[in-house]
C-alpha positions as CSV (number, residue, x, y, z in Angstrom):
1,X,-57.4,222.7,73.7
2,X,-54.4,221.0,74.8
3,X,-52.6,223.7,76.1
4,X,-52.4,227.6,76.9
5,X,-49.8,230.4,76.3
6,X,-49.9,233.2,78.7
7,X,-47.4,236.5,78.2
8,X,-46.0,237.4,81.2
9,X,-44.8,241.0,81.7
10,X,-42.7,243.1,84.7
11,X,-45.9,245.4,85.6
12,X,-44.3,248.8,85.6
13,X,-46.0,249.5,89.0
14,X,-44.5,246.6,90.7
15,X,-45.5,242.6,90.1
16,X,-46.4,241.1,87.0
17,X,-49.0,240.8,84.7
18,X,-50.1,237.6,82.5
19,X,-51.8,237.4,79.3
20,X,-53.2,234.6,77.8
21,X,-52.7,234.3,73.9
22,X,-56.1,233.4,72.0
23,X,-57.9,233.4,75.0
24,X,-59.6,236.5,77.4
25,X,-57.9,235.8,80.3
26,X,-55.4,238.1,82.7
27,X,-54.2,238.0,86.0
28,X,-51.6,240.1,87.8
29,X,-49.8,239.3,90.8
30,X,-46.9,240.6,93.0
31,X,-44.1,237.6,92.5
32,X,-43.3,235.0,90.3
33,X,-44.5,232.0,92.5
34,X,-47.8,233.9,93.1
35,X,-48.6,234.8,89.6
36,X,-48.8,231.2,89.0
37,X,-51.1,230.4,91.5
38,X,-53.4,233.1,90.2
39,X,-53.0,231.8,86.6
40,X,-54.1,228.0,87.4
41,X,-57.1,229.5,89.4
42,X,-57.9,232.4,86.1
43,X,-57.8,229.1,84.1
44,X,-59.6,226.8,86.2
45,X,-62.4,230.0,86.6
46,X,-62.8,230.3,82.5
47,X,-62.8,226.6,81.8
48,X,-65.2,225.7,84.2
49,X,-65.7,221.9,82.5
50,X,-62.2,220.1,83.3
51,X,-62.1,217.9,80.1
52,X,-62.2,221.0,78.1
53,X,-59.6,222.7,80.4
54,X,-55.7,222.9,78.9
55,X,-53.7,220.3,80.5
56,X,-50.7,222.5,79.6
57,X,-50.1,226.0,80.9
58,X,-46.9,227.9,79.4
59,X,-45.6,231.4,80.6
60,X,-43.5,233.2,77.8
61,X,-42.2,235.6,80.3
62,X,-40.9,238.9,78.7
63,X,-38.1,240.7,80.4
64,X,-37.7,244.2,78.1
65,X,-34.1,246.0,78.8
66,X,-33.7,249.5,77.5
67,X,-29.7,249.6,76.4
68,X,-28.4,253.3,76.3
69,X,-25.9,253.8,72.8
């Protein structure tokens, strides 16, 4: 696996929460900056071996709006 996709949603409590696609992993986090940190360390946790850990990691973050009519 060459890379991993994780969803990253606004938690409606407060932070955010990522997803990875394909893959059971999630982490949740209060910022931005932190939320990476946490992902790189969820990764590192569930691909133990480095040569089978993704060299990539992408975050599709997902910013819903409500917009009244």
């Amino acid at each position: 696996m060459n890379e991993i996709i994780f969803l990253v949603e606004h938690d409606v409590e407060e932070g955010y929460v990522a997803q990875a696609l394909g893959v059971s992993i999630i982490t949740q986090a209060d910022n931005l900056d932190m939320l990476k940190l946490e992902v790189r360390d969820a990764v590192s946790c569930h691909f133990p071996n480095e040569e089978l850990r993704p060299k990539i990691i992408r975050l599709h973050i997902v910013k819903e709006e409500v917009i009244a009519s």
